[in-house]
C-alpha positions, 0 to 999 in steps of 0.5 A, a space after each residue: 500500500 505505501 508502495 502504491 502512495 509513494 508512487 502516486 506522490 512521485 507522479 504528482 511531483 513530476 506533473 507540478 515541476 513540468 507546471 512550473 517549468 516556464 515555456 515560450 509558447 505553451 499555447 502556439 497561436 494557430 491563427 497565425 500559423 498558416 496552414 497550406 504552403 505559400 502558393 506560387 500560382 495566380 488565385 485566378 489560374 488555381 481557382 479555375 484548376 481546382 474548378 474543373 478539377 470538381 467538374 465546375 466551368 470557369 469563364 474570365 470576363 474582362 468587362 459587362 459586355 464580355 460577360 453577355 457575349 459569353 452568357 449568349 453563346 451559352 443560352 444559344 448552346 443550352 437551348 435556355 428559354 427560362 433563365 432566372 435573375 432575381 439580383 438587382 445589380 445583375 438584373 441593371 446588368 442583364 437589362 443595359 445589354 436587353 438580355 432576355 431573363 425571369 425577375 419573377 418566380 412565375 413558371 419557376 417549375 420549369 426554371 432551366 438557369 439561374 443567374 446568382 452572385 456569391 459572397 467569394 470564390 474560394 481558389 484553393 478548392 475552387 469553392 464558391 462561398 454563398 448565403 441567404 442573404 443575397 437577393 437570389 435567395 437559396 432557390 436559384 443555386 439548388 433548383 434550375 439545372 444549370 447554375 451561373 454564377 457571378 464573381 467580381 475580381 475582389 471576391 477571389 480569395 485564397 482559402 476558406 478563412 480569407 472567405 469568412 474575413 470578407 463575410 465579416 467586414 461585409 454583415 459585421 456583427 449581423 452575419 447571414 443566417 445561412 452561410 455554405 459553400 459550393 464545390 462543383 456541380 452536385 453529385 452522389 454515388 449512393 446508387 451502385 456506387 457510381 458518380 452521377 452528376 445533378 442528383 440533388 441540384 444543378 448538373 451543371 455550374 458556371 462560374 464567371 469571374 468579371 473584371 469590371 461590371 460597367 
């Protein structure tokens, strides 16, 4: 028994001296410890690599009108009739250039396109950062078939913590009560383990990085 005692007395010593030791970093601060190496690339090079790498469609826009160059070419080859925007600073766009779209969710049901923005691209994963609190709402990002997205040059960021940075500068204190990301289109492999793409949403996304709205 006193074996036992002076066993038990000798551990606690070793554990108060260890305490009592002083230490230069005895909690390091991961907030400045970077988790991913440096990289070498472009944001907007890695962003659209890591894209395609999830089956997700990258287009660079130097101005507005690039942009409906682009959005007409693709309207031409998708056969698109129903095409939804419900953004009001993409809807001024779509109307300057007379783009034809839905403002309304009348005959959404057979919504074949959704136009939204985003909060942020994300490169390192080719993520796109949204929440509810854009005029888009949820339903135009998980229902029409074919999601276009649409991003500013500042909204291209390196991971997931620059991300949340633009998120809190931009709400403050008053953060959206939903707030998810988007990696490429929707997919499962539930049914004999096989890839399908649009399961459970769009089969197709498009992501639109412009340069300069005007």
């Amino acid at each position: 028994m006193q074996e036992n005692i002076s066993s038990k007395e000798l551990m606690l010593k070793k554990i108060r001296k260890a305490l009592l030791e002083k230490r230069d970093h005895p909690h390091p601060n991961l907030e400045e410890t970077p988790l991913y190496k440096k990289e070498e690339e472009l944001l907007e090079i890695q962003f659209a690599e890591q894209l395609s790498a999830v089956s997700g469609n990258f287009i660079f826009c130097e101005s507005g009108m690039d942009f409906i160059e682009n959005m007409l070419e693709l309207a031409d080859r998708f056969k698109w009739r129903k095409i939804y925007c419900w953004e009001p600073e993409l809807q001024g766009l779509l109307e300057q250039y007379e783009f034809p779209f839905y403002k309304t969710d009348k005959d959404f049901e057979m919504a074949e396109a959704g136009i939204t923005l985003c909060e942020a691209l994300i490169a390192r994963n080719g993520s796109v950062m949204v929440s509810n609190e854009t005029g888009a709402g949820r339903r135009l990002s998980i229902y029409p078939h074919h999601h276009i997205v649409i991003a500013k040059t500042g909204q291209l960021v390196s991971d997931l913590k620059d991300a949340f940075a633009l998120i809190k500068n931009k709400y403050g204190s008053q953060l959206p009560s939903m707030i998810t990301t988007i990696t490429g289109p929707s997919r499962t492999a539930d049914i004999e383990k096989t890839l399908v793409l649009g399961a459970h949403g769009p089969k197709e996304l498009f992501v639109f990085l412009v340069d300069d709205f005007s």
